[in-house]
VMD Tcl script that builds the backbone (N, CA, C; Angstrom):
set m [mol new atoms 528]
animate dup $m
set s [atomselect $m all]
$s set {name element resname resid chain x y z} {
  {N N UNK 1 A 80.521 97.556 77.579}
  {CA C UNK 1 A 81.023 97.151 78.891}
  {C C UNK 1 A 82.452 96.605 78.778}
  {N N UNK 2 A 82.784 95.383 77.907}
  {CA C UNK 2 A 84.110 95.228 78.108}
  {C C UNK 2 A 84.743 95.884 77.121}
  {N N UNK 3 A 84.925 97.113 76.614}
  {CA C UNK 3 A 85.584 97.883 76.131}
  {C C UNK 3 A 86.364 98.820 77.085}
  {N N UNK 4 A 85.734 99.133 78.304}
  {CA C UNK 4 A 85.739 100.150 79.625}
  {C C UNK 4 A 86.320 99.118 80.341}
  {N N UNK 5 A 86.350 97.436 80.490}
  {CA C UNK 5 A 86.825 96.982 81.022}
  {C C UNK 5 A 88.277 96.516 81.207}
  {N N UNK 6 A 88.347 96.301 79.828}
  {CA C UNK 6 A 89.953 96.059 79.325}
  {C C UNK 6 A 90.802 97.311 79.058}
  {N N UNK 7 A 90.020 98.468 78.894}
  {CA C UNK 7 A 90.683 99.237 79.458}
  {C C UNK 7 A 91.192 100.249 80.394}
  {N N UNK 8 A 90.238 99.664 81.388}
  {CA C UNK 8 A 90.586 99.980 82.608}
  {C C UNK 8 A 91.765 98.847 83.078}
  {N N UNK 9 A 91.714 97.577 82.826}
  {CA C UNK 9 A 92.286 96.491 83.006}
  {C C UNK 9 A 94.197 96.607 82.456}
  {N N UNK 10 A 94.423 97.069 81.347}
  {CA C UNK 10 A 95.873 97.625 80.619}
  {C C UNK 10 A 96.005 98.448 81.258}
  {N N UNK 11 A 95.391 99.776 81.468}
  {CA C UNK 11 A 95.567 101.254 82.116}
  {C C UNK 11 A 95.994 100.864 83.546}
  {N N UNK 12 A 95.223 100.038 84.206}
  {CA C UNK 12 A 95.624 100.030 85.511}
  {C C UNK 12 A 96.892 99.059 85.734}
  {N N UNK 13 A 96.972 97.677 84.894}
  {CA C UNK 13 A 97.935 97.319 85.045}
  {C C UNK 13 A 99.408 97.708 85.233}
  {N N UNK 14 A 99.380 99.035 84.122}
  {CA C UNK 14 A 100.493 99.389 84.243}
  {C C UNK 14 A 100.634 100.506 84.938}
  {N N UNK 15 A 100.070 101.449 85.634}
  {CA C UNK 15 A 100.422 102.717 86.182}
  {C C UNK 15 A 100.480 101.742 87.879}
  {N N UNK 16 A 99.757 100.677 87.913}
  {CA C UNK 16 A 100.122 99.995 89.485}
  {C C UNK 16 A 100.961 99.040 89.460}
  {N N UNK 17 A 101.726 98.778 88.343}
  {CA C UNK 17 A 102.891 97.741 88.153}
  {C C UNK 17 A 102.743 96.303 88.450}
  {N N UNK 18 A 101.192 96.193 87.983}
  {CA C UNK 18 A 100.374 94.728 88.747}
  {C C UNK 18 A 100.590 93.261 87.581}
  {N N UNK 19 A 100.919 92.707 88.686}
  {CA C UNK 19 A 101.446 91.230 87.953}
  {C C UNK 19 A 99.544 90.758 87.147}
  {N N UNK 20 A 100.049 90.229 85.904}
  {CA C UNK 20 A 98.861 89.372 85.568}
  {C C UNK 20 A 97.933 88.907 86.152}
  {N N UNK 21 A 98.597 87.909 87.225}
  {CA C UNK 21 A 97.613 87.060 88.076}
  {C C UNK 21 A 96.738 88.047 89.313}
  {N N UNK 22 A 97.269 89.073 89.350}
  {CA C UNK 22 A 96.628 89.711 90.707}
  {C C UNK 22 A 95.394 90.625 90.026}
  {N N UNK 23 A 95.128 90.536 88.736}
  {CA C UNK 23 A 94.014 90.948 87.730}
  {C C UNK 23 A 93.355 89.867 87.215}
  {N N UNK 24 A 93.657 88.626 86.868}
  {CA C UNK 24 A 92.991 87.472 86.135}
  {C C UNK 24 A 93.296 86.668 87.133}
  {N N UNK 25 A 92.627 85.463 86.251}
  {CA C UNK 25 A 92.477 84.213 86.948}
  {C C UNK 25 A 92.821 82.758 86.097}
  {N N UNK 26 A 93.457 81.931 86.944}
  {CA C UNK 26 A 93.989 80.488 86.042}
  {C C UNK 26 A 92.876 79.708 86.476}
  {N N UNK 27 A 92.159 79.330 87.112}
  {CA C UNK 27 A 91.189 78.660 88.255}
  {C C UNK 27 A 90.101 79.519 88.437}
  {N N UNK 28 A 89.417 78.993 89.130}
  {CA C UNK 28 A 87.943 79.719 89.661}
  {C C UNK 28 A 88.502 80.334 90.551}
  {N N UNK 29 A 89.414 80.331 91.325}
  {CA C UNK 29 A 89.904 80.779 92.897}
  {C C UNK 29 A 90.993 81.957 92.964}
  {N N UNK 30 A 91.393 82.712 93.011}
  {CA C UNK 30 A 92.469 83.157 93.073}
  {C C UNK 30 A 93.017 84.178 94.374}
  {N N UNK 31 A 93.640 83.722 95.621}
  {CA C UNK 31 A 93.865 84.272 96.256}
  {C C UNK 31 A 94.331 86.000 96.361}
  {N N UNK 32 A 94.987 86.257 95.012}
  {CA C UNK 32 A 96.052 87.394 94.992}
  {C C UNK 32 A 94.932 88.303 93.704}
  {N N UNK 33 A 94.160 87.961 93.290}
  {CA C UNK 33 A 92.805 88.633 92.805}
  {C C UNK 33 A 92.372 90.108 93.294}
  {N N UNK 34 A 92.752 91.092 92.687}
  {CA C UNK 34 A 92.005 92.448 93.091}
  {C C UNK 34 A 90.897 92.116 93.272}
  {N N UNK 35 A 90.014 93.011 94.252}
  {CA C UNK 35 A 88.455 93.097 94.757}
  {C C UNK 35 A 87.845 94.369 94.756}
  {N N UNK 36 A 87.213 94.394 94.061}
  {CA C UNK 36 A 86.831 96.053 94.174}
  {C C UNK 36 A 86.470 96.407 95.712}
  {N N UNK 37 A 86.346 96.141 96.552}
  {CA C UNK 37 A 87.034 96.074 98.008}
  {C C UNK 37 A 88.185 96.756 98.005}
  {N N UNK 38 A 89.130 96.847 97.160}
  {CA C UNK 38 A 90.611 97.085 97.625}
  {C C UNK 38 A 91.271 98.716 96.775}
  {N N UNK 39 A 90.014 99.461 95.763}
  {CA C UNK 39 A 90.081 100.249 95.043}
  {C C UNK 39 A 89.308 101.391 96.234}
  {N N UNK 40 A 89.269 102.753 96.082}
  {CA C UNK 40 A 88.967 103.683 96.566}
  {C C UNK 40 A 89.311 105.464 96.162}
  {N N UNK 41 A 88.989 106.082 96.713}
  {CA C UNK 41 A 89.750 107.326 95.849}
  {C C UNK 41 A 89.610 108.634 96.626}
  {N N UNK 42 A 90.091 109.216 96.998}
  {CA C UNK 42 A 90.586 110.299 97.883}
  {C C UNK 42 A 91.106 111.197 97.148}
  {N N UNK 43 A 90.940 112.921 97.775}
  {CA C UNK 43 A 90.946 114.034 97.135}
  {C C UNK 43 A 91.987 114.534 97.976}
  {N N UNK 44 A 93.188 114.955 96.928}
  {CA C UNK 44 A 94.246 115.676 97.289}
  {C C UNK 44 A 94.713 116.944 96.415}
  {N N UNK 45 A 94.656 118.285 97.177}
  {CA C UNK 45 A 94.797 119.164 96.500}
  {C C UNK 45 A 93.763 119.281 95.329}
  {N N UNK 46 A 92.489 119.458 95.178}
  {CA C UNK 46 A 91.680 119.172 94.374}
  {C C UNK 46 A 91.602 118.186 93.294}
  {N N UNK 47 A 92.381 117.203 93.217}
  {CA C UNK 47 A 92.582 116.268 92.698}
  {C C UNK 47 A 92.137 115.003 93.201}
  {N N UNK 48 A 91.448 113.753 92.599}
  {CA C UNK 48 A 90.813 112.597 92.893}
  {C C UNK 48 A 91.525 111.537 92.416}
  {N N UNK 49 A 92.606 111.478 93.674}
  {CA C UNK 49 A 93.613 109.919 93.306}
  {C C UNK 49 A 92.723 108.810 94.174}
  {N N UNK 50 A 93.041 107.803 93.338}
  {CA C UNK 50 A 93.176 105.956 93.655}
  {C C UNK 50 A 94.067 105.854 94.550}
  {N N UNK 51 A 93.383 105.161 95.511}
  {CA C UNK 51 A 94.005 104.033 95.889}
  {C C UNK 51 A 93.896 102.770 96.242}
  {N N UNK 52 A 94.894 102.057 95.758}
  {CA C UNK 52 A 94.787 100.542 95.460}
  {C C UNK 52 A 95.523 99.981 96.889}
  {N N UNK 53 A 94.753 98.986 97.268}
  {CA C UNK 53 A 95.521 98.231 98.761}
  {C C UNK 53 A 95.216 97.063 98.300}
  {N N UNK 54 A 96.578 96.541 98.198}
  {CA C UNK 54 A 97.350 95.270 97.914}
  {C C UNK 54 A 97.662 94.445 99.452}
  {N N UNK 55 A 96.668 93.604 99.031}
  {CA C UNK 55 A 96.396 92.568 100.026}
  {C C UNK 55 A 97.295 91.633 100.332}
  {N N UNK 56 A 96.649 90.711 99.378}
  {CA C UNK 56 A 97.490 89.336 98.711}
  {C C UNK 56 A 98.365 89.442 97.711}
  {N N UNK 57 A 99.785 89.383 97.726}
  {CA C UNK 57 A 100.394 89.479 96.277}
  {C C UNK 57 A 101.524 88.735 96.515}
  {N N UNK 58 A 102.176 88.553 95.355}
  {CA C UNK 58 A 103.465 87.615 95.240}
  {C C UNK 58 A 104.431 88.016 96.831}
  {N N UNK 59 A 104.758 87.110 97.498}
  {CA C UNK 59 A 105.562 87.605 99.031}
  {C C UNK 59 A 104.978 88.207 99.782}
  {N N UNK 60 A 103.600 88.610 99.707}
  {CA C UNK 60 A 102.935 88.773 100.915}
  {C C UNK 60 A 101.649 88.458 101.109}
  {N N UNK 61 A 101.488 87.075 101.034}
  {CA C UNK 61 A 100.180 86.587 101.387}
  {C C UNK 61 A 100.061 86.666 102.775}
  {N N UNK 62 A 98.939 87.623 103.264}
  {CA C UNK 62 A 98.279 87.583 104.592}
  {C C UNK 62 A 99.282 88.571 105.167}
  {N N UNK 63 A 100.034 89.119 104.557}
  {CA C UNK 63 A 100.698 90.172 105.265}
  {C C UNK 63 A 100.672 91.644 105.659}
  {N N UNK 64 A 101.395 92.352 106.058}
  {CA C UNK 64 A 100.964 93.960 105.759}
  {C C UNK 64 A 100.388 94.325 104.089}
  {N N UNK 65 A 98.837 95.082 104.397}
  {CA C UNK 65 A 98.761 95.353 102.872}
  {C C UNK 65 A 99.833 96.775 102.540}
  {N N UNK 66 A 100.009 96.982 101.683}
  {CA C UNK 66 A 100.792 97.917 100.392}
  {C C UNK 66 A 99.134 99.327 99.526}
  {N N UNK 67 A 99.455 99.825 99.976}
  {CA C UNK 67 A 98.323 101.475 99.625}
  {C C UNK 67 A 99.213 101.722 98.331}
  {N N UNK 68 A 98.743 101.637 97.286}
  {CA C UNK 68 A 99.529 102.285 95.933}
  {C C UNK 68 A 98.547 103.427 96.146}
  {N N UNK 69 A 99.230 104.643 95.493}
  {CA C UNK 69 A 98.229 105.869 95.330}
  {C C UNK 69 A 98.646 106.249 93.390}
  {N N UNK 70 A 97.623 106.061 92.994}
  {CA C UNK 70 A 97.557 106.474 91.492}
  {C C UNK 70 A 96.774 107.584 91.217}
  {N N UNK 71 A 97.609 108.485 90.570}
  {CA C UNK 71 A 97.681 109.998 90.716}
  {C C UNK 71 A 96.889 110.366 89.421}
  {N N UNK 72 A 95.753 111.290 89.132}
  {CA C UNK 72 A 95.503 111.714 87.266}
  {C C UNK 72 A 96.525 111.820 86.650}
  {N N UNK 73 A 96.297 112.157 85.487}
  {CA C UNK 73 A 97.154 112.259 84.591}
  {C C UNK 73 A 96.648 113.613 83.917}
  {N N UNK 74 A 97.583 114.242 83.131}
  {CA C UNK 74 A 96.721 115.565 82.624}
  {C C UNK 74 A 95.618 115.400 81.372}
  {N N UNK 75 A 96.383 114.463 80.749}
  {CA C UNK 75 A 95.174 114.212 79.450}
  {C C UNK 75 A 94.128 113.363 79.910}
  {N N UNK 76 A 93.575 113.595 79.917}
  {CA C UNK 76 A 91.802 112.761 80.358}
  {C C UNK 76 A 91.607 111.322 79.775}
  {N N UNK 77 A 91.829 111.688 78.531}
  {CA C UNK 77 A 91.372 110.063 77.870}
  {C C UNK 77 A 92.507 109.046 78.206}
  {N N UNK 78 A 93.680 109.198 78.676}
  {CA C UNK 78 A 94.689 108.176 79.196}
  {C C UNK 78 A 94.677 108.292 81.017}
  {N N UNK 79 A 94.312 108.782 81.464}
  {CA C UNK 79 A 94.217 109.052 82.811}
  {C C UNK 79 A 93.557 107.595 83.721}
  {N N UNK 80 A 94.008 107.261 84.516}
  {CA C UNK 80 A 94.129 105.620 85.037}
  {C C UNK 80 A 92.796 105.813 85.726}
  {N N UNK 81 A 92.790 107.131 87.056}
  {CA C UNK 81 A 91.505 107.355 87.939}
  {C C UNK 81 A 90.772 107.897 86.997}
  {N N UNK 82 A 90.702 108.510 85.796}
  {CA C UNK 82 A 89.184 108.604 85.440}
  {C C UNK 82 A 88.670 107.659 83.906}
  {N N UNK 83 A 89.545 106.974 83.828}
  {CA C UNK 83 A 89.255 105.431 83.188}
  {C C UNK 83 A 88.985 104.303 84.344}
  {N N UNK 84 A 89.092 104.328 85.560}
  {CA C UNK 84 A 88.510 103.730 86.714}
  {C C UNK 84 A 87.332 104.124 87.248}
  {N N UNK 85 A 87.171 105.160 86.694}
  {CA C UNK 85 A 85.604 106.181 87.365}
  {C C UNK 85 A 84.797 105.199 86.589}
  {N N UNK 86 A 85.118 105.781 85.288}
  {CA C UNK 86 A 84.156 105.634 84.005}
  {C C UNK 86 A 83.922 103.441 84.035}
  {N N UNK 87 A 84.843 102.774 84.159}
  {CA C UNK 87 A 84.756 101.514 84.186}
  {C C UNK 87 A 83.695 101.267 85.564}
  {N N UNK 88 A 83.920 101.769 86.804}
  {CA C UNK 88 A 83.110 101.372 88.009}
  {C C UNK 88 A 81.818 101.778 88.124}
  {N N UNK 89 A 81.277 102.947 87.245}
  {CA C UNK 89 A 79.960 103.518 86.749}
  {C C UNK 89 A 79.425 102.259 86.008}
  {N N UNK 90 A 80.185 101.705 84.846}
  {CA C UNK 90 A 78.954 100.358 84.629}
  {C C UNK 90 A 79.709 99.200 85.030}
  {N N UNK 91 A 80.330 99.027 85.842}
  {CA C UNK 91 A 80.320 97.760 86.943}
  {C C UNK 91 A 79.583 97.315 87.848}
  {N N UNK 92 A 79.339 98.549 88.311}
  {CA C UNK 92 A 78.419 98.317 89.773}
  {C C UNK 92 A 79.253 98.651 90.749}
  {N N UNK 93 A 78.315 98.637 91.667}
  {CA C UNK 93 A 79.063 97.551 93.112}
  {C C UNK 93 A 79.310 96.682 94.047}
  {N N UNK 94 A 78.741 95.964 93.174}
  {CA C UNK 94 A 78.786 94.737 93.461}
  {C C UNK 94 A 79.979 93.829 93.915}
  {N N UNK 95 A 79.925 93.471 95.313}
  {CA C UNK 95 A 81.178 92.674 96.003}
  {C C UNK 95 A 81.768 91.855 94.836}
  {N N UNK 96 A 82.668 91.432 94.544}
  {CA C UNK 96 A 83.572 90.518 93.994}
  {C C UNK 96 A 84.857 90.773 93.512}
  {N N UNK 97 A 85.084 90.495 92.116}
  {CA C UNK 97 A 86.620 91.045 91.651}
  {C C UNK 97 A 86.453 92.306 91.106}
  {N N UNK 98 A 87.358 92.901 90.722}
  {CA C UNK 98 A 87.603 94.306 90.389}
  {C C UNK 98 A 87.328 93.900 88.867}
  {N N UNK 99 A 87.615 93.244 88.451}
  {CA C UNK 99 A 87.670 92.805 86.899}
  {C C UNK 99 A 87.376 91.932 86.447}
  {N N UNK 100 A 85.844 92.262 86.103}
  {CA C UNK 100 A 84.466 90.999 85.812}
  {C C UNK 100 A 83.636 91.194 84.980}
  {N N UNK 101 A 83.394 89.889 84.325}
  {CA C UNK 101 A 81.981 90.558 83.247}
  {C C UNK 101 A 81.129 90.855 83.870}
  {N N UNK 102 A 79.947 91.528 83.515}
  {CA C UNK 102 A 79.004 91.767 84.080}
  {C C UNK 102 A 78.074 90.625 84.851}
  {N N UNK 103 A 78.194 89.655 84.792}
  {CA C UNK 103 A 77.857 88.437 85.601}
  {C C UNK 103 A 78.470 88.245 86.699}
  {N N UNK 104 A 79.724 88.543 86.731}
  {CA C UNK 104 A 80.602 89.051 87.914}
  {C C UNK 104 A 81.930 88.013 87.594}
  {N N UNK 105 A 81.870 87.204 86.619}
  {CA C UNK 105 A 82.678 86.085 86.512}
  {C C UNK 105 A 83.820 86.878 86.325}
  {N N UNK 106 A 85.457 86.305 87.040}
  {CA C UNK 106 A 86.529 86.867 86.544}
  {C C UNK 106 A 86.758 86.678 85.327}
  {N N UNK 107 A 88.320 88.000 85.118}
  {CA C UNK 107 A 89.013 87.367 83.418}
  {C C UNK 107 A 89.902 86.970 83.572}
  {N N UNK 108 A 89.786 85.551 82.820}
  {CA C UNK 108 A 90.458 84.354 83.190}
  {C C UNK 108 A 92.653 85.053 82.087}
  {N N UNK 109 A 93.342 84.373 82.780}
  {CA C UNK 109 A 94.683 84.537 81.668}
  {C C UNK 109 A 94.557 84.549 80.378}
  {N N UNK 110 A 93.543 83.899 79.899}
  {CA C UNK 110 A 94.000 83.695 78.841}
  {C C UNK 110 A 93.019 84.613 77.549}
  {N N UNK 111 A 91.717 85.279 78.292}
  {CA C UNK 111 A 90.684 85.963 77.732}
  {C C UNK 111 A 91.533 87.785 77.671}
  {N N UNK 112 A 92.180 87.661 78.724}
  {CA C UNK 112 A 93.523 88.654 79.216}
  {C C UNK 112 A 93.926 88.771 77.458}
  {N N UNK 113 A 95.077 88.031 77.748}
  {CA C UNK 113 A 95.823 88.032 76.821}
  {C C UNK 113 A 95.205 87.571 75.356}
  {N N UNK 114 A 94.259 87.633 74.770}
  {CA C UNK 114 A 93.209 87.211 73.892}
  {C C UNK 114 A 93.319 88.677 73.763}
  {N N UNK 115 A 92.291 89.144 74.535}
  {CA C UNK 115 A 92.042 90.601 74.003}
  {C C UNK 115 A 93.087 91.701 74.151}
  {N N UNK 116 A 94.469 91.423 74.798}
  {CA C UNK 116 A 95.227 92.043 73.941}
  {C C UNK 116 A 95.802 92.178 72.994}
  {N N UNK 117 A 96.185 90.860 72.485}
  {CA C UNK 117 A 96.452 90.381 71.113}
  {C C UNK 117 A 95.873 91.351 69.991}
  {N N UNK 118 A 94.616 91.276 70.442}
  {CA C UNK 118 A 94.302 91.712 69.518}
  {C C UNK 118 A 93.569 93.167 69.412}
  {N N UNK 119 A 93.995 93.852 70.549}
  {CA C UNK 119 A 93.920 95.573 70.709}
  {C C UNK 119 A 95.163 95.996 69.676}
  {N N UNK 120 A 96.747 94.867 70.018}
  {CA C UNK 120 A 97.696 95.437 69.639}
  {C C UNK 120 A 97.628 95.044 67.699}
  {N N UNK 121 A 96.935 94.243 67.658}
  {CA C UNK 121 A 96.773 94.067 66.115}
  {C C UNK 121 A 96.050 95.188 66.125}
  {N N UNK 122 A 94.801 95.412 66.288}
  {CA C UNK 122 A 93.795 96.710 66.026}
  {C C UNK 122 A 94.501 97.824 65.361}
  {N N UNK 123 A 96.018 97.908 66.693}
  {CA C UNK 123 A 96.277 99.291 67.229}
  {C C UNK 123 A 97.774 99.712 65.825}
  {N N UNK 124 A 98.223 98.319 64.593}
  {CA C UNK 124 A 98.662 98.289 64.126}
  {C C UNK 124 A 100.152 97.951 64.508}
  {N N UNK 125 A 100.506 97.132 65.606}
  {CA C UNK 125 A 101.852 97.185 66.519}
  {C C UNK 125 A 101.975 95.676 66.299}
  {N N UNK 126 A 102.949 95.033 66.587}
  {CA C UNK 126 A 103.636 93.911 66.263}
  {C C UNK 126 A 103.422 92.920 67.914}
  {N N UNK 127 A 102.426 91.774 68.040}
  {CA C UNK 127 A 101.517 91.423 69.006}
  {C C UNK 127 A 102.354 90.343 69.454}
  {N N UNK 128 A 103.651 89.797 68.571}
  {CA C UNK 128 A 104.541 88.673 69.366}
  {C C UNK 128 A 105.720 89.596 70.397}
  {N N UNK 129 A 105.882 90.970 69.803}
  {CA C UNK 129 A 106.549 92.186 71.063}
  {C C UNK 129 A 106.099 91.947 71.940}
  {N N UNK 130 A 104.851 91.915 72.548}
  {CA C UNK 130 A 104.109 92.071 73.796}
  {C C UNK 130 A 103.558 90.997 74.305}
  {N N UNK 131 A 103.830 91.161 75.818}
  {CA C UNK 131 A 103.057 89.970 76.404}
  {C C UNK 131 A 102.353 90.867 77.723}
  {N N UNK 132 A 101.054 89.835 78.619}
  {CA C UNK 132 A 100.145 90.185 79.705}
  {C C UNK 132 A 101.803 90.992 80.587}
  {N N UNK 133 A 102.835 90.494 80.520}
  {CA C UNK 133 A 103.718 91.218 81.860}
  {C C UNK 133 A 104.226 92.669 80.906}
  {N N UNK 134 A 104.006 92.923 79.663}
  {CA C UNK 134 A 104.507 94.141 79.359}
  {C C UNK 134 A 103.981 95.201 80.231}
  {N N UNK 135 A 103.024 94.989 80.438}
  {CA C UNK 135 A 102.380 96.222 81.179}
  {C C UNK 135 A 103.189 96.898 82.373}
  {N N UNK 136 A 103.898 95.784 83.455}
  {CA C UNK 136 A 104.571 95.672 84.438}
  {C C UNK 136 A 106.207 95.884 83.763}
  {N N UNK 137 A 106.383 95.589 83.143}
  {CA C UNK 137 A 107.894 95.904 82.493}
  {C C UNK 137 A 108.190 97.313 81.879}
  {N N UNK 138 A 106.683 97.883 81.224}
  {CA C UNK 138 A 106.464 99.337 80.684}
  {C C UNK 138 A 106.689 99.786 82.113}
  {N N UNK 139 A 105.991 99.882 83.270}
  {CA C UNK 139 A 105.852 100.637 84.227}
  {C C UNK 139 A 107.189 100.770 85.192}
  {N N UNK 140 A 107.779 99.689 84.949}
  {CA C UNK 140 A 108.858 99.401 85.688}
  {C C UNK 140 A 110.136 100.793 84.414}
  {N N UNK 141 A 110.234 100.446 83.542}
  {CA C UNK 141 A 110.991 101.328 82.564}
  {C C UNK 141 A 110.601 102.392 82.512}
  {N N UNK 142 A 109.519 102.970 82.709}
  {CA C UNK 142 A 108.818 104.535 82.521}
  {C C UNK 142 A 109.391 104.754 83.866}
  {N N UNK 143 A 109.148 103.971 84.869}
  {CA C UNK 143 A 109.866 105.059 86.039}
  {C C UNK 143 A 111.208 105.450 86.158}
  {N N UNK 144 A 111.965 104.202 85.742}
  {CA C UNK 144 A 113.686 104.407 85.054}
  {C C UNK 144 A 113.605 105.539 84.658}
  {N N UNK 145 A 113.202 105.670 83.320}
  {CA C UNK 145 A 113.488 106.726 82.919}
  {C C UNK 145 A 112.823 108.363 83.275}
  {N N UNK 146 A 112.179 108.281 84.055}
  {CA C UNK 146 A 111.340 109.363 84.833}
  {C C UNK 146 A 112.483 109.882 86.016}
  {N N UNK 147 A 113.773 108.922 86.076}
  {CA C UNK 147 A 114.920 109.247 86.864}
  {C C UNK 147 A 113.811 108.486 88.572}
  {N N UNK 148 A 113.350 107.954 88.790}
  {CA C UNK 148 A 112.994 107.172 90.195}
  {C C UNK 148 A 114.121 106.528 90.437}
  {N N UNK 149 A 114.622 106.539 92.011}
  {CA C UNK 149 A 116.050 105.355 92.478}
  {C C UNK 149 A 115.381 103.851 92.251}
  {N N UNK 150 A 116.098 102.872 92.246}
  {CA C UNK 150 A 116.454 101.669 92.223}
  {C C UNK 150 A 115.386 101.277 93.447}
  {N N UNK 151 A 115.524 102.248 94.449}
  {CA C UNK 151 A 114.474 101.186 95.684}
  {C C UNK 151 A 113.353 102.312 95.776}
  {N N UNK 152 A 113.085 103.053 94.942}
  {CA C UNK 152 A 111.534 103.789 94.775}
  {C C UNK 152 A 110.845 102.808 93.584}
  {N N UNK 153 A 111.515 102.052 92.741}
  {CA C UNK 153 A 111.195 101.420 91.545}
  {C C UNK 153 A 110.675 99.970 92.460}
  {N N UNK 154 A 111.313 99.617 93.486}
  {CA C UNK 154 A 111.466 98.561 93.782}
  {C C UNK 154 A 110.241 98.260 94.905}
  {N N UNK 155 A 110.434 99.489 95.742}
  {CA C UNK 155 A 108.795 99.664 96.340}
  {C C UNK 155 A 107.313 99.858 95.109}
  {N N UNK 156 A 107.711 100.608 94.111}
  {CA C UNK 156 A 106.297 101.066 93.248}
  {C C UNK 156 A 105.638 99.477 92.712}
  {N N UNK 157 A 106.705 98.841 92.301}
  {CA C UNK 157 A 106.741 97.067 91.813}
  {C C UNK 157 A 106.431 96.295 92.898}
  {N N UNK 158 A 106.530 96.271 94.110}
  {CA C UNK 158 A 106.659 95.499 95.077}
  {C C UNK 158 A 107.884 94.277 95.193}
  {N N UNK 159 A 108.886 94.617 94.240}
  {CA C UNK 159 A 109.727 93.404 94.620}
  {C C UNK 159 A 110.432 93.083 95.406}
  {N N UNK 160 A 110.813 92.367 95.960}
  {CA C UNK 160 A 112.010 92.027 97.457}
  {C C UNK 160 A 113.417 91.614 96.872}
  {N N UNK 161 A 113.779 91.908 95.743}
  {CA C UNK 161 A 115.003 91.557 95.054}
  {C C UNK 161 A 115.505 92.505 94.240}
  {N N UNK 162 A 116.681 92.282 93.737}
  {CA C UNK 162 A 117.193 93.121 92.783}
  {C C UNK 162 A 116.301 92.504 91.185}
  {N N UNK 163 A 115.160 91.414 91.442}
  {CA C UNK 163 A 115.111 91.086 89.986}
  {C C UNK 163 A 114.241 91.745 89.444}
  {N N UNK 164 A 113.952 93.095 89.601}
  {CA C UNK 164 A 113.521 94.397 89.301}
  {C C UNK 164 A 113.725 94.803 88.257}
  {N N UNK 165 A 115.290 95.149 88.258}
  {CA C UNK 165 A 115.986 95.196 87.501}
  {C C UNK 165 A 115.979 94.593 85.621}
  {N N UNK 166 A 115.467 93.909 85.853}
  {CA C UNK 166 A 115.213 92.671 84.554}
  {C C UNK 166 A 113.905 93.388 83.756}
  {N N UNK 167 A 113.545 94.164 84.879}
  {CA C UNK 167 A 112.020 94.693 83.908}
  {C C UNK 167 A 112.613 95.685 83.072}
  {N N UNK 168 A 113.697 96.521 83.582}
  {CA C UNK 168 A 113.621 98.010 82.865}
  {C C UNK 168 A 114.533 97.570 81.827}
  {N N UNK 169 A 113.861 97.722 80.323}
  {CA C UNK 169 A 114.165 97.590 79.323}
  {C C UNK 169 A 114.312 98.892 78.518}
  {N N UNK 170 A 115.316 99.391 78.820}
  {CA C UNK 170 A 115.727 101.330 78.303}
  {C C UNK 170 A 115.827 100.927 76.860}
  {N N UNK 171 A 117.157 100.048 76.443}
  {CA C UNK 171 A 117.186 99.325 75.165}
  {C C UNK 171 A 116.646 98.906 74.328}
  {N N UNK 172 A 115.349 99.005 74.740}
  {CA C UNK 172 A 113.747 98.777 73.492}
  {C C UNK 172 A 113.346 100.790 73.116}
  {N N UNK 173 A 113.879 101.654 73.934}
  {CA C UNK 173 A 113.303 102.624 73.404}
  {C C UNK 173 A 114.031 102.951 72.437}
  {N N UNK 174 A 113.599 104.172 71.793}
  {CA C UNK 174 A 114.491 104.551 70.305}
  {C C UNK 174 A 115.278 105.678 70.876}
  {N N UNK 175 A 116.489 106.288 70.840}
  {CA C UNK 175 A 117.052 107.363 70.840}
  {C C UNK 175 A 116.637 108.850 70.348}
  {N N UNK 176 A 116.373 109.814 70.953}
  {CA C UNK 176 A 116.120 110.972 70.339}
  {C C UNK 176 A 116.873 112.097 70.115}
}
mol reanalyze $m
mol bondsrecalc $m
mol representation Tube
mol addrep $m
């Protein structure tokens, strides 16, 4: 179970450019908390995209929600909607957060970043490189370089600023 969880939890973080907190929890409470309420998936062109509606998030509490649509991917085993299939098959459906042990309890910041620590040790990669916002800084730089404008990057992130900008780190990739 939490093998499917955490990685549905990395996978999704970064293809929806989702801040830490709007996946975990500091408190029992968390307003800006995905709900599996807010996940869904619709068929386009024979294809079965996600979509994520962003409720509560940094600058828009209680405001217009935000529809991300997360598209397959061609390789299967990295693919965000069918690592979301496969995670919501042993979740349930049970009302609560999107990202829960099977008791339903959220994952708290710091169980987050616990078990990445130590995916990226597993995975043989250097674990003080990375932090819970890489995910959001990867996603923010993959679209850079995918050639997306400045305010397609800025809608995919949700930010209301140029401090967008600060995520895309081109200068960490290697030259080819």
């Amino acid at each position: 179970y939490q093998r499917c969880l955490f990685m549905a939890m990395f996978i999704i973080a970064f293809y929806a450019f989702l801040r830490v907190g709007e996946i975990t929890v500091r408190s029992h409470s968390n307003p800006n908390l995905l709900l599996l309420s807010n996940v869904s998936f619709k068929t386009i062109a024979k294809a079965s995209c996600m979509i994520i509606t962003m409720t509560n998030f940094k600058h828009n509490l209680g405001k217009n929600p935000v529809h991300l649509e997360i598209k397959p991917q061609p390789i299967r085993k990295f693919c965000p909607v069918q690592i979301m299939k496969n995670y919501l098959k042993v979740r349930g459906v049970k009302d609560g957060p999107l990202f829960c042990y099977g008791s339903g309890r959220p994952i708290s910041r710091s169980e987050f970043c616990k078990v990445l620590k130590s995916a990226l040790k597993f995975s043989k990669l250097d674990s003080h490189k990375f932090k819970a916002h890489s995910f959001r800084i990867g996603a923010a730089t993959q679209a850079h370089l995918q050639g997306f404008s400045d305010s397609q990057i800025r809608v995919m992130g949700r930010w209301h600023s140029e401090s967008f900008q600060r995520y895309i780190r081109v200068s960490l990739f290697p030259t080819l």
